[in-house]
C-alpha positions as CSV (number, residue, x, y, z in Angstrom):
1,X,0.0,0.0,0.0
2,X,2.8,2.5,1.0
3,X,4.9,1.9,-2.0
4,X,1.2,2.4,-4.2
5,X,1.0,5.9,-2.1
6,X,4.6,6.9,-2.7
7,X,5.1,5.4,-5.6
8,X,6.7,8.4,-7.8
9,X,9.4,9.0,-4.8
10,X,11.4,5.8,-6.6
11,X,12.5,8.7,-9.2
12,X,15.3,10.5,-8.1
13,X,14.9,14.2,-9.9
14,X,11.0,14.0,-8.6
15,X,12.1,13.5,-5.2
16,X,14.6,16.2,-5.1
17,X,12.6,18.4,-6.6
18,X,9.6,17.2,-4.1
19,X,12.4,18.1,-0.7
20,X,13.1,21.5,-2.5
21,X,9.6,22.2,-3.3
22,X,8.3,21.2,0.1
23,X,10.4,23.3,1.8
24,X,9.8,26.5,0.0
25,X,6.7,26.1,0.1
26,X,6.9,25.9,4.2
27,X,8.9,29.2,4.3
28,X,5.5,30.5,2.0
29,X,3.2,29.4,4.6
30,X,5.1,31.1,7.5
31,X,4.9,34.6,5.4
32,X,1.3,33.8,5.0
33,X,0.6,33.7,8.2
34,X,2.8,36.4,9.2
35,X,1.5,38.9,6.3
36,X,-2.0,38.0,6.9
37,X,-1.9,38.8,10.6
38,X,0.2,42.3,10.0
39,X,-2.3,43.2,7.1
40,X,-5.4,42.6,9.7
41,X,-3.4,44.5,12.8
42,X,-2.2,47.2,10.3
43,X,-6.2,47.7,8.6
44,X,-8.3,46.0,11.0
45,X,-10.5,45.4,7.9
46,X,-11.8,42.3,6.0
47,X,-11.4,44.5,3.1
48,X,-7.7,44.6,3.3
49,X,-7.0,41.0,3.5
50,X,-9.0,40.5,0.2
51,X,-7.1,43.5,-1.2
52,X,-4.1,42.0,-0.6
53,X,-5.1,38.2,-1.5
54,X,-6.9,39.8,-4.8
55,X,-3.0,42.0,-5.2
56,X,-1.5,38.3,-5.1
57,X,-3.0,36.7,-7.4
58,X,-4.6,38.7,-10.2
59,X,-1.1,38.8,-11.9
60,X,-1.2,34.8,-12.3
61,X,-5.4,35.7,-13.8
62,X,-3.6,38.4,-16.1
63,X,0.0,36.9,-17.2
64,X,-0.2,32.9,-17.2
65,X,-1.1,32.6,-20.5
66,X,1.7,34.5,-21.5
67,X,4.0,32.3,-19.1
68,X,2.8,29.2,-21.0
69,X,3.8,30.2,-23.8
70,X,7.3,30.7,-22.7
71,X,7.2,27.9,-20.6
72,X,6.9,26.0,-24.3
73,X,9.4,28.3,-25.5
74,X,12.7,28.3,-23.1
75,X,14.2,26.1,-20.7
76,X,11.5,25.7,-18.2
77,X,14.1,24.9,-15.5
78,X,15.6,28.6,-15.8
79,X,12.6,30.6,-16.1
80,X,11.1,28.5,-12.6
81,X,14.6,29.8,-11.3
82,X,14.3,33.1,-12.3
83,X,10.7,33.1,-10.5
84,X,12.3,31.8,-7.1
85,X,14.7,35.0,-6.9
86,X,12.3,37.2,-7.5
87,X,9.9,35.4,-4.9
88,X,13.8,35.2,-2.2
89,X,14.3,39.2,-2.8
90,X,10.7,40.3,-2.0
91,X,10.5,38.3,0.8
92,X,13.6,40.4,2.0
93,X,12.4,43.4,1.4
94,X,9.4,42.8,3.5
95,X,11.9,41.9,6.5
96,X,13.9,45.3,5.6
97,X,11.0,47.3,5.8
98,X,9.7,45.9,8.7
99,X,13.2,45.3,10.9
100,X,12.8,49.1,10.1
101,X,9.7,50.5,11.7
102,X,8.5,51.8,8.0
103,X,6.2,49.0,6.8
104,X,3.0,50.0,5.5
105,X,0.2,48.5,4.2
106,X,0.7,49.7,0.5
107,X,4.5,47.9,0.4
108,X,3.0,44.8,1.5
109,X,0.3,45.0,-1.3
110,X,3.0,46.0,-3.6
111,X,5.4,43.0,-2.9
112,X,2.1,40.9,-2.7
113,X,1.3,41.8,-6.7
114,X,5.3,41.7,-7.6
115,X,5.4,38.1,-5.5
116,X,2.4,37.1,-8.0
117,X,3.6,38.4,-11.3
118,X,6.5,36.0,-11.1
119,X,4.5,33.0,-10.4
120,X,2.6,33.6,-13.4
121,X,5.2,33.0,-15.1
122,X,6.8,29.9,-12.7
123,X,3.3,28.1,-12.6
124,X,3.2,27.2,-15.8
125,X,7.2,25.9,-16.0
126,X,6.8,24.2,-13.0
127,X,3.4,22.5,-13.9
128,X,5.2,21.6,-17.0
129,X,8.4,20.1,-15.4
130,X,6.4,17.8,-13.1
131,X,5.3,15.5,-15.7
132,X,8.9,15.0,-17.3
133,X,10.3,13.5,-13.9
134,X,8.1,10.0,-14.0
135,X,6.7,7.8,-16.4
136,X,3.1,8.7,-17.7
137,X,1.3,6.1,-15.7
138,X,3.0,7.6,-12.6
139,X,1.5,11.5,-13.2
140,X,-1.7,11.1,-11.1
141,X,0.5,9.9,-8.3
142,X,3.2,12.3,-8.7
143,X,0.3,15.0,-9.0
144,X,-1.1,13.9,-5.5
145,X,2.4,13.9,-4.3
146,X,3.0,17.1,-4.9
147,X,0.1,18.2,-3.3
148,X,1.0,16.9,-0.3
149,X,4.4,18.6,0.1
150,X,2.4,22.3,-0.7
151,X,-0.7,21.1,2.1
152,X,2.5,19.8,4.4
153,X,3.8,22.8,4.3
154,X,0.4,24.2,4.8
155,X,0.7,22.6,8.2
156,X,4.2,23.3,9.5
157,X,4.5,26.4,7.9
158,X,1.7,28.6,10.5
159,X,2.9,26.0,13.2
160,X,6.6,27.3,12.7
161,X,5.6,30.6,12.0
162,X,3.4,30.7,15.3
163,X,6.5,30.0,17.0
164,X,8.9,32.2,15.0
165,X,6.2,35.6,16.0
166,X,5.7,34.6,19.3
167,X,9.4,34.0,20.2
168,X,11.4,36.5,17.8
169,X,8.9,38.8,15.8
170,X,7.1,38.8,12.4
171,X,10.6,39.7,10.7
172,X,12.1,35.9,11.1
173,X,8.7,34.9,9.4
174,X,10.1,36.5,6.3
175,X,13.5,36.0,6.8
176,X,12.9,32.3,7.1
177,X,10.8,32.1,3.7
178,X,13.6,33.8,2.1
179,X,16.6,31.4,3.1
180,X,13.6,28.3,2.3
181,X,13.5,29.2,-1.4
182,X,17.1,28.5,-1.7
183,X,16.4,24.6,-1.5
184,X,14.2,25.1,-4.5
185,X,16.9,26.6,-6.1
186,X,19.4,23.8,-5.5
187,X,17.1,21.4,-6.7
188,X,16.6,23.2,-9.6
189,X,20.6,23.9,-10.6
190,X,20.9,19.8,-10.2
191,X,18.0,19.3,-12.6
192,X,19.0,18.8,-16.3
193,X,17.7,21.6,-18.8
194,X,13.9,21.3,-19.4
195,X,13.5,22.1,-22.9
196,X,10.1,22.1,-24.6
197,X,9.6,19.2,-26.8
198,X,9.8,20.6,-30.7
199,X,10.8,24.2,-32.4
200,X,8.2,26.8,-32.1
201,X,8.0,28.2,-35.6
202,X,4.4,30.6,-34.6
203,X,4.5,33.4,-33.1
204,X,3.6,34.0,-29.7
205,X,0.3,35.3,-30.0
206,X,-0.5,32.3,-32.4
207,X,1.6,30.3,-29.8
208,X,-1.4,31.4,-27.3
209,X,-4.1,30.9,-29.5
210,X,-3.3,27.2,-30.3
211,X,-3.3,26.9,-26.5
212,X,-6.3,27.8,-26.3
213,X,-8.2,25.8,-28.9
214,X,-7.0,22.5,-28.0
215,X,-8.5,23.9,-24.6
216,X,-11.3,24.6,-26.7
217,X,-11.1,21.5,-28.6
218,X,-10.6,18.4,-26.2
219,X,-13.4,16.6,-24.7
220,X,-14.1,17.6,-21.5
221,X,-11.4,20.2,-21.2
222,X,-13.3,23.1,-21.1
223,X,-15.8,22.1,-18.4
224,X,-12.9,20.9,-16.2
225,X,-11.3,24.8,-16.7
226,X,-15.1,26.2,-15.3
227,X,-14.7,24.0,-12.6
228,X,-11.5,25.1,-11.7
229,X,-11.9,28.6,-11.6
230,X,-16.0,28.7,-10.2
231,X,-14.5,25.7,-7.2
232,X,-11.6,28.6,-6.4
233,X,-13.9,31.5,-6.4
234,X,-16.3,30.1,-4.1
235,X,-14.0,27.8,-2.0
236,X,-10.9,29.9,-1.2
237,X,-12.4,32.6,1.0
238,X,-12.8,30.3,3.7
239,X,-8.9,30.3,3.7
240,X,-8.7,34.0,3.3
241,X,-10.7,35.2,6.0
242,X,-9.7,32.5,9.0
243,X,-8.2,35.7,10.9
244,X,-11.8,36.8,10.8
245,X,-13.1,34.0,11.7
246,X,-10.6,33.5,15.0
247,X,-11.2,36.6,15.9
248,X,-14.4,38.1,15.3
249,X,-16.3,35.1,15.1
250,X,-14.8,32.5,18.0
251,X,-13.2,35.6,19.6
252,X,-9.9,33.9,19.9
253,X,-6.5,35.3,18.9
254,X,-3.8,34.8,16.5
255,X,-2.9,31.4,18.6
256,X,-6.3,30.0,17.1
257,X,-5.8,31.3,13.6
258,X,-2.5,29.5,13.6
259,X,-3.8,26.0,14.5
260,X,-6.9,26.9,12.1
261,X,-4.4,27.1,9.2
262,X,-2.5,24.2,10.1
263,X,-5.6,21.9,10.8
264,X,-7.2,22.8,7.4
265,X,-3.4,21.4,6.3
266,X,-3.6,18.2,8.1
267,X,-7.3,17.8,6.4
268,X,-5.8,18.4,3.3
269,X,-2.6,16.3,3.3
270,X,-5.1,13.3,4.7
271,X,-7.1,13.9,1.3
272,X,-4.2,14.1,-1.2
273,X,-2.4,10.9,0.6
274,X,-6.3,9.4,-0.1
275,X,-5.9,10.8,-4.0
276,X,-2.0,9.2,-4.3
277,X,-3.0,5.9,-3.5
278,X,-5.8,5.6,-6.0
279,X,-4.2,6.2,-9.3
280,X,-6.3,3.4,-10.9
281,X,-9.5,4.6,-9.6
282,X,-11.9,4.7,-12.8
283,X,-14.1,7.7,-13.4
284,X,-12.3,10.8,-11.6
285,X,-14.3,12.9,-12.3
286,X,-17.2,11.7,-11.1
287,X,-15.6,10.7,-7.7
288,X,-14.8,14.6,-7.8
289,X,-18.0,16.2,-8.2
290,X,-19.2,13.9,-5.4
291,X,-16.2,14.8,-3.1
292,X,-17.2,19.0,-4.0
293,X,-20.5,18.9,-3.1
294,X,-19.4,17.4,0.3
295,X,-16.9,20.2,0.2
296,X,-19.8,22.7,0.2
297,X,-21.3,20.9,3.2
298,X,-18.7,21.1,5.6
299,X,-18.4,25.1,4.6
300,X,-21.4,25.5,5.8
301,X,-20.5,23.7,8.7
302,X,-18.0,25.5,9.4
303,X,-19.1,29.1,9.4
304,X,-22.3,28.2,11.6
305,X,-19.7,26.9,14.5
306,X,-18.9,28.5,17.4
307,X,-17.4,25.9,19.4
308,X,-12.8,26.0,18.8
309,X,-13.0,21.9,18.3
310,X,-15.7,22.0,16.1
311,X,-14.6,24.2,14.1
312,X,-11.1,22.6,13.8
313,X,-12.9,19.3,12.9
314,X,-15.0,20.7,9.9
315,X,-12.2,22.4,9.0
316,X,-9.9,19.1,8.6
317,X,-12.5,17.4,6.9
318,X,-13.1,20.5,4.3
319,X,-9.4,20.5,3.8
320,X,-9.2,16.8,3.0
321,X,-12.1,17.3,0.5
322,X,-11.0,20.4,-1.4
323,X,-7.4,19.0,-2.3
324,X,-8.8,16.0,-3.5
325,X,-11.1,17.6,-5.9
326,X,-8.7,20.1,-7.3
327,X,-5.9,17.0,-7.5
328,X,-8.4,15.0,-9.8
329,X,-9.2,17.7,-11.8
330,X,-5.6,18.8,-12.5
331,X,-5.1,14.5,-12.8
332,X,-7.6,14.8,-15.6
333,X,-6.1,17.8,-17.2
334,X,-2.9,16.7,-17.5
335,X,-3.5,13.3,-18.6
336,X,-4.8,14.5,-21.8
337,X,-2.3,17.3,-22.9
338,X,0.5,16.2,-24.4
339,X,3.7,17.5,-23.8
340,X,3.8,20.4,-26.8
341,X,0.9,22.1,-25.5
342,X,1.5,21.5,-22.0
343,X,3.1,24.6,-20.8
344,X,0.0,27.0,-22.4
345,X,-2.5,24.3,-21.2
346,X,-1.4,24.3,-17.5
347,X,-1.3,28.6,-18.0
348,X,-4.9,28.3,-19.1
349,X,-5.5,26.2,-15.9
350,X,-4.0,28.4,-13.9
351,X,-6.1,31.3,-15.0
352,X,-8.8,29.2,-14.0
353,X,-7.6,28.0,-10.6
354,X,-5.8,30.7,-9.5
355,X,-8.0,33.3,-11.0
356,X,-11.0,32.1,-9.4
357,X,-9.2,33.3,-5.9
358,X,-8.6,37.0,-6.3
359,X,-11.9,37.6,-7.6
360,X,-14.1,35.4,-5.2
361,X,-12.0,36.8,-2.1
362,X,-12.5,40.3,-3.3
363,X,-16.5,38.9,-3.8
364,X,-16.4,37.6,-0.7
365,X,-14.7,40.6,1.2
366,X,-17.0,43.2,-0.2
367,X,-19.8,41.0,1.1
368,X,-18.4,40.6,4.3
369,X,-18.5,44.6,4.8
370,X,-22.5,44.5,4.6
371,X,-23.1,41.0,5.9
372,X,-21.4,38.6,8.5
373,X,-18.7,36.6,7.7
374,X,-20.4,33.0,8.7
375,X,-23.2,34.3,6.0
376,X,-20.9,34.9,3.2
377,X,-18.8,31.4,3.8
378,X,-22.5,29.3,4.6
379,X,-23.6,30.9,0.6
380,X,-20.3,30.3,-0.8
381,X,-20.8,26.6,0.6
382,X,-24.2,26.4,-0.4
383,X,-23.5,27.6,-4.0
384,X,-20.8,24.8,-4.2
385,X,-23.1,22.0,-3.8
386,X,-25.7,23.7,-6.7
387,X,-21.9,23.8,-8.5
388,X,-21.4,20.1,-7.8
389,X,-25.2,18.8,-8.9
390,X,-25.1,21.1,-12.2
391,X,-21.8,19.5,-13.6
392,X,-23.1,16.0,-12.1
393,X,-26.5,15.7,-13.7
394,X,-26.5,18.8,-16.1
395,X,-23.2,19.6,-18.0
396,X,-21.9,15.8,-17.5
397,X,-18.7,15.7,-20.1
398,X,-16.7,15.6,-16.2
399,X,-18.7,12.5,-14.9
400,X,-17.9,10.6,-17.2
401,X,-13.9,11.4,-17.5
């Protein structure tokens, strides 16, 4: 069973670039936690946190599909290198400025959207390097895999940042993210170069444009790139606005909103170890449509709790839901691109996924301004589950891939 789960671990560049990844991504989640908390003590505002989630990520909504097609252009391993020093030096700078008494909200939301412009363009390269490091019938695993080291991070990341601002100060929180991306970077020198597969005679524009009709064009693929984006819009908000929660909802402090983070982690590692160890499992997508609309329960769950445990139960079990749906939809996606088109296929997925999360948490922080936060998350649940039943018994191209 453990060598089914951990299957794609037997290839060497994979793991190495899992170890590298993994920890990166932990020094992310400390930042998270420590921006997050300095945005909501600097603003004391709902508003500002979706400003600044919305800063972060609209660049990915805007430039991926440019970042595809250079992905299927260069050396992927050099432009997801080129990402990760950008990503090291901002994180600096947020240290500098803070170590200094001058931070202000607008550097944060500046560094936020710089932060975000490079992984539109890493996303894709990354996405794309993924599948050239094991065998074909190895991808969903490697794909679950690798969503475990981002949700493992997800939990030791605001437990180690918890620590790090408690003992020595928001500053180390950044610090610390900085010296993690150079593990990424090592792994990355040690890879060999990751060159597209054939000579791109188009230009880019054209480049884009066939990227986009084979998305167009494939069976399936289209209602798989709604999903994405419509399951982001209405699900990430309940990540966003956990500070609310902790503390204007169970009236706790930044203790609780620390462990809140880290449990939805645990939930979510649980779910992608669940996802690794089915890589023969027949009819993906049907398994998640069923596993979205239970998704959409627990949400609701969630924002009517009042009681800590509760709360961190519903939360575990939401996390363990929503990274097995979005790891059988990318499965599905990149099963059927081949490699040519992958890098502008994954940049039109990550339009989708990560464009559904600066627009639904701006939404959802506008809505949280006139209504109560436990409102806005119980509709977002509730529209969820209407999401899962339409693309189950309406627009059924997804059940049945």
């Amino acid at each position: 069973m453990l060598s089914r789960v951990f299957k794609a671990f037997e290839y060497p560049d994979f793991r190495r670039m899992w170890i590298g990844a993994c920890t990166s991504s932990i020094g992310t989640w400390m930042q998270k936690l420590a921006q997050s908390w300095l945005v909501f003590e600097l603003t004391n505002s709902a508003w500002a946190l979706a400003l600044d989630a919305f800063l972060g990520e609209i660049p990915i909504f805007l430039l991926s599909l440019i970042g595809g097609v250079v992905a299927d252009r260069m050396d992927r391993r050099k432009l997801l290198l080129a990402s990760q020093f950008v990503q090291l030096s901002c994180a600096l700078t947020l240290a500098g400025l803070l170590a200094a008494g001058v931070v202000a909200v607008w550097h944060v939301y500046l560094l936020s959207f710089i932060v975000g412009c490079a992984q539109a363009f890493g996303g894709p390269a990354y996405q794309s390097i993924i599948p050239s490091l094991v065998p074909k019938d190895g991808l969903q695993n490697a794909i679950a895999l690798n969503s475990i080291q981002f949700n493992l991070a997800r939990v030791i990341g605001p437990a180690l940042g918890g620590v790090a601002m408690a003992q020595l100060g928001a500053v180390w929180c950044f610090l610390l993210n900085a010296l993690s991306f150079v593990a990424v970077i090592v792994s990355l020198i040690r890879l060999p170069a990751r060159l597209p597969a054939g000579v791109k005679k188009e230009s880019p524009m054209e480049s884009m444009k066939e990227g986009i009709a084979f998305v167009r064009g494939r069976e399936a693929m289209a209602p798989l790139i709604v999903l994405a984006f419509l399951m982001t819009f209405f699900s990430l908000p309940l990540l966003t606005f956990l500070p609310v929660i902790a503390k204007d909802v169970l009236h706790l402090g930044r203790d609780a909103y620390s462990t809140l983070l880290s449990v939805s982690g645990i939930g979510s590692v649980s779910g992608a170890l669940i996802v690794a160890g089915m890589s023969n499992v027949r009819r993906k997508g049907r398994t998640a449509l069923i596993m979205l609309g239970a998704f959409g329960i627990l949400m609701i769950g969630f924002s009517q709790s009042r009681e800590f445990w509760l709360s961190c139960l519903l939360l575990y079990l939401s996390g363990a839901a929503m990274i097995s749906v979005g790891a059988l939809v990318m499965s599905l996606v990149q099963t059927i691109t081949p490699d040519e088109m992958r890098g502008r296929v994954m940049s039109v997925y990550n339009v989708a996924f990560r464009g559904g999360m600066p627009f639904g948490n701006l939404v959802s922080g506008r809505l949280i301004q006139s209504f109560h936060a436990p409102e806005v998350l119980a509709a977002n649940g509730a529209l969820l589950i209407v999401l899962a039943f339409y693309f189950f018994f309406v627009q059924r191209k997804i059940v049945n891939a």
